[in-house]
N, C-alpha and C positions, 0 to 999 in steps of 0.2 A: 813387900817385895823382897826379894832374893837376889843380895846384892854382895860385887867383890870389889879387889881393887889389883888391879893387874899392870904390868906394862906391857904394851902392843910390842908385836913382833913384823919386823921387815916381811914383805915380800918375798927376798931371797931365803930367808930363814924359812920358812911357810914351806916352802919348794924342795929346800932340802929336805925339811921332815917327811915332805908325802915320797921322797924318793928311796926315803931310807924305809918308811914303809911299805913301799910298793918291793922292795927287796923280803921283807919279814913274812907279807903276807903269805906267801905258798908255803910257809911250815906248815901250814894246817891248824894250828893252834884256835882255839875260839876264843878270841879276842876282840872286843868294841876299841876300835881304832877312832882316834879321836881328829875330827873334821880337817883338814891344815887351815881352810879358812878359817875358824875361830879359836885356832891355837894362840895361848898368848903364856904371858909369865906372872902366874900369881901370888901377890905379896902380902896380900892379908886378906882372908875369906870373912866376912860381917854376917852372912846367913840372913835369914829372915827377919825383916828391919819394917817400922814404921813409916809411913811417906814423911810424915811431918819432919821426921829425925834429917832427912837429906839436906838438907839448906846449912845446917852446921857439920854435918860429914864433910861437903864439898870445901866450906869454908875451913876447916880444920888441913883435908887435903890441900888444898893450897898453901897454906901456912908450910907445911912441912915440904913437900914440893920444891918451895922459895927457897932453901937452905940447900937444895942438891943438886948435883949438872947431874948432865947426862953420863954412860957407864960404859965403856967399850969392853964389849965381849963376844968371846968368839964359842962358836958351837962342836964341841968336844966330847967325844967318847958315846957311847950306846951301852945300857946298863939295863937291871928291873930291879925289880924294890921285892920282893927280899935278894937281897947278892944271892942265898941260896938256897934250894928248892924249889918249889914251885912260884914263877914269876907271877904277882898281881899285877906289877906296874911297869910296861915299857917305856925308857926313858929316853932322850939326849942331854947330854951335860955339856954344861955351860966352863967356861975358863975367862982370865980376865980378871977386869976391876970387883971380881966378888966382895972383895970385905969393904970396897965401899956399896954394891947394892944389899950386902946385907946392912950396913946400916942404914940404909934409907928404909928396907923392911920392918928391923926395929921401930925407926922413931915413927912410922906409918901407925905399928904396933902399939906404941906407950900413948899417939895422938889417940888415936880410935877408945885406947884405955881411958882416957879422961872423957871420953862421951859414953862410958857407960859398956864397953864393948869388952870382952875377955881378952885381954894378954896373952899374946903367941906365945905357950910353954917347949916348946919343939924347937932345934934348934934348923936354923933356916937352911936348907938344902937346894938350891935353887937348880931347875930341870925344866926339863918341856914334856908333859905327856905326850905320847906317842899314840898309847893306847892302856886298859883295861881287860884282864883274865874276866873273863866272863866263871862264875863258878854257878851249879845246878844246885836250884832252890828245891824246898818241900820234898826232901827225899830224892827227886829226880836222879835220873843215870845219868851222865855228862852223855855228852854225842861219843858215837864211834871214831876211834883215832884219835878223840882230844888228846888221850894222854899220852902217845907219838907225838900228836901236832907240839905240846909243851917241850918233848924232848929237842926237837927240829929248832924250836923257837929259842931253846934257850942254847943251842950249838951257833945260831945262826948271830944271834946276839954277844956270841964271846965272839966274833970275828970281826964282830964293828967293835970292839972295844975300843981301837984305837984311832976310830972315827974321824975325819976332822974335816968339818963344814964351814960354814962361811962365817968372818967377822963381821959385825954389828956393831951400832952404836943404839944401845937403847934410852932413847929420849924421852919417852909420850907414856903418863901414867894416865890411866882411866879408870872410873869409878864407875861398874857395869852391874848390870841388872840381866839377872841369867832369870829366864822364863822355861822353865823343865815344860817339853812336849814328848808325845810317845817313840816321835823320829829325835830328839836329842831337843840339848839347849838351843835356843836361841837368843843371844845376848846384844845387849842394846846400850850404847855408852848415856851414860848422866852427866858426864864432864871429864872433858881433856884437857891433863896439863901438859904444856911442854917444859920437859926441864932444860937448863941452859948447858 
């Protein structure tokens, strides 16, 4: 199974993304926009894991979990990942208690490392996808306009730069099993903690 570990996102947070998408999408740009219902914030990706290994995942996440509250943060700014040229990754950025949810990322990181799991070497950027550049495989032509739609998309994204959505408190980590289908993931929680 094909497994992460995230923390769920509010409601309000969900609402604001599809509305900042529903803003992007007429650049034209060919972009896989990602669901708002299954948007969440992901703090360590595990990949492709054995069933049996789950019962110590969970029990490990909970260990670390017990050492963290919850992180008040608020939704800031609109970006893509390269800052320049052509965007792969549409973002919202997060402000707030970062350098404590990066450590809970961390110790998430060094648990999972003592079960056996690779070490997050990347240092922790924490964002919401928004969405995916879709690029043409096997030689393929991009569609007509794409390469307008990217200019559109990347003018339209320096305007939300200075973005600012709703505060959160994010509490609730989960340990999720993402099932790849031809219409997108479908992810299924294995265990929810609440942090305090």
């Amino acid at each position: 199974m094909r497994l992460f570990i995230a923390l769920e996102l509010p409601g309000g947070v969900k609402q604001a993304a599809a509305a900042v998408q529903a803003e992007l999408k007429p650049c034209g740009a060919d972009v896989k926009w990602v669901e708002p219902a299954i948007m969440h914030l992901t703090l360590k990706f595990l990949g492709e894991v054995d069933d049996g290994r789950v019962p110590a995942i969970k029990q490990k996440l909970e260990l670390v979990c017990s050492r963290h509250a919850a992180h008040d943060l608020k939704v800031r700014g609109c970006g893509a990942f390269p800052p320049k040229g052509k965007p792969n990754v549409v973002w919202l950025g997060l402000s707030g208690a970062l350098d404590s949810l990066a450590g809970l990322a961390a110790d998430i990181s060094q648990d999972m490392a003592d079960l056996g799991f690779e070490e997050e070497k990347r240092a922790f950027r924490p964002h919401l996808t928004l969405g995916r550049a879709r690029r043409p495989r096997g030689g393929k032509k991009p569609p007509a306009g794409a390469g307008q739609g990217l200019i559109e998309l990347k003018r339209a994204i320096a305007g939300l730069r200075g973005y600012k959505g709703p505060d959160f408190s994010a509490d609730c980590v989960i340990l999720m099993m993402s099932i790849l289908t031809p219409k997108g993931p479908i992810y299924e929680p294995l265990r929810t903690i609440t942090l305090q």
